[in-house]
C-alpha positions in Angstrom: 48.7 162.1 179.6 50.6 164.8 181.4 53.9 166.5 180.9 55.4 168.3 183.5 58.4 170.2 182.5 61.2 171.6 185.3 63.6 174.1 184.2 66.0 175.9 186.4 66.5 179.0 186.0 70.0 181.1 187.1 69.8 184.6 187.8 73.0 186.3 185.8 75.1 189.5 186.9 74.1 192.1 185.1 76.7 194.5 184.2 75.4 197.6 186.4 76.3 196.8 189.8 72.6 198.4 191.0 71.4 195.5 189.7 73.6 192.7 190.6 72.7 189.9 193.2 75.3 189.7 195.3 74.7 185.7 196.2 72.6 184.3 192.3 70.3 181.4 194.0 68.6 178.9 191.3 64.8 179.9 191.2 62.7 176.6 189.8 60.1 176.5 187.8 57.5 173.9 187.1 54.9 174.0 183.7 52.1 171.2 183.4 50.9 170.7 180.5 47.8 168.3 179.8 48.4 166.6 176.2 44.8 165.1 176.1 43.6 168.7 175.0 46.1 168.6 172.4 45.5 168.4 168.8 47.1 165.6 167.2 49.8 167.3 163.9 47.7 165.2 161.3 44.2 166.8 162.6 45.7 170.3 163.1 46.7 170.8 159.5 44.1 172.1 157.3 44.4 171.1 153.2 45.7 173.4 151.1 44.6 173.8 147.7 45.6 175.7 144.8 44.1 177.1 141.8 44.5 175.7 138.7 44.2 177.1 135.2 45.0 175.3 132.1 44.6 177.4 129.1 44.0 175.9 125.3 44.9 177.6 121.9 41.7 180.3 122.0 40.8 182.0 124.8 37.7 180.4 125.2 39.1 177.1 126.0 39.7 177.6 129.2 39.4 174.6 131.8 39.9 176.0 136.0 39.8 173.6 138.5 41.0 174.0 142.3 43.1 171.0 143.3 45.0 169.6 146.8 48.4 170.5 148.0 49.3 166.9 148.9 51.5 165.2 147.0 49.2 162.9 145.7 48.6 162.4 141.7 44.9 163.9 141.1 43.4 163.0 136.9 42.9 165.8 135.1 39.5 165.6 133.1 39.7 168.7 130.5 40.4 167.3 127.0 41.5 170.2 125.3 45.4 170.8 124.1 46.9 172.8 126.8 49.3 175.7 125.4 49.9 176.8 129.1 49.1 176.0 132.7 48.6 179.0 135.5 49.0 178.0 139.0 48.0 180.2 142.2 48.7 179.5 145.5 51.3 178.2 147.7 52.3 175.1 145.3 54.7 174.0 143.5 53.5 171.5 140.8 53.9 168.9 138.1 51.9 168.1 135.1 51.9 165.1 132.4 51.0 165.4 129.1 49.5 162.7 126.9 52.2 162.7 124.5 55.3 162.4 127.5 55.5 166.0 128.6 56.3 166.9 132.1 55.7 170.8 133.3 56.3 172.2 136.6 54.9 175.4 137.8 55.7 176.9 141.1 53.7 179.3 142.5 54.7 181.4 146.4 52.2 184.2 146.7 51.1 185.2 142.7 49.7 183.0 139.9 52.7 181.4 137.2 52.3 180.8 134.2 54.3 178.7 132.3 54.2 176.8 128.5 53.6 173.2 127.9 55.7 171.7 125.4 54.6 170.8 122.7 50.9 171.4 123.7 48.8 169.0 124.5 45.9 166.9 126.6 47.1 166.6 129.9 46.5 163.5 131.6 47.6 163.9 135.5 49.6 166.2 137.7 50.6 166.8 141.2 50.7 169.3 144.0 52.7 169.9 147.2 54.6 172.8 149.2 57.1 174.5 147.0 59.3 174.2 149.9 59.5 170.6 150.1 60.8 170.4 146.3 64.1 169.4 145.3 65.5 170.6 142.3 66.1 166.9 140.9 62.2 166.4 141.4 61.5 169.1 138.3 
């Protein structure tokens, strides 16, 4: 498929007079573009993932695991009590405990780090851009 695209463009008096056109004529200009080169949005977009750390009661029970920016609900296989999740990357996410918890973590550019509540096993979460998250969502 092709697009062509005609725009018209007016030439404007310019406030010094050596450079004012005396009689502004429309000059036209024509762009083709060829869409069947084109990269369709879906194909263009390449996942993003974020790094995810959930952190036990020792420092030894540590489970990391990398996960997709999506939106979609992903299990989380670490049975351990989590005391507190880190996130790092461009996500903003939401966790579920066994026992009813919800925590969100919300990370831009550096890892967060944020409590769970009472702790415990966490049974799923989800991840998507930070900037698509409404407050209510939380």
């Amino acid at each position: 498929m092709k697009l062509t695209l005609l725009a018209v463009v007016v030439s404007t008096v310019l406030t010094t007079p050596i450079f004012a056109a005396p009689n502004p004529e429309p000059l036209e200009i024509a762009l083709s573009i060829d869409t069947a080169d084109q990269v369709a949005p879906e194909q263009a977009r390449i996942p993003l993932t974020a790094s995810v750390t959930l952190h036990g009661a020792t420092p030894e029970a540590v489970y990391p695991t990398v996960v997709q920016v999506n939106g979609k609900s992903f299990p989380i296989g670490a049975k351990l009590s989590v005391s507190y999740i880190t996130v790092q990357g461009f996500a903003g996410c939401v966790f579920y405990g066994i026992d009813g918890s919800k925590t969100s973590v919300t990370s831009w550019t550096i890892p967060q780090t944020v409590p769970v509540g009472p702790p415990q096993t966490l049974v799923n979460g989800t991840c998507r851009d930070p900037n698509t998250i409404c407050a209510f969502e939380l």
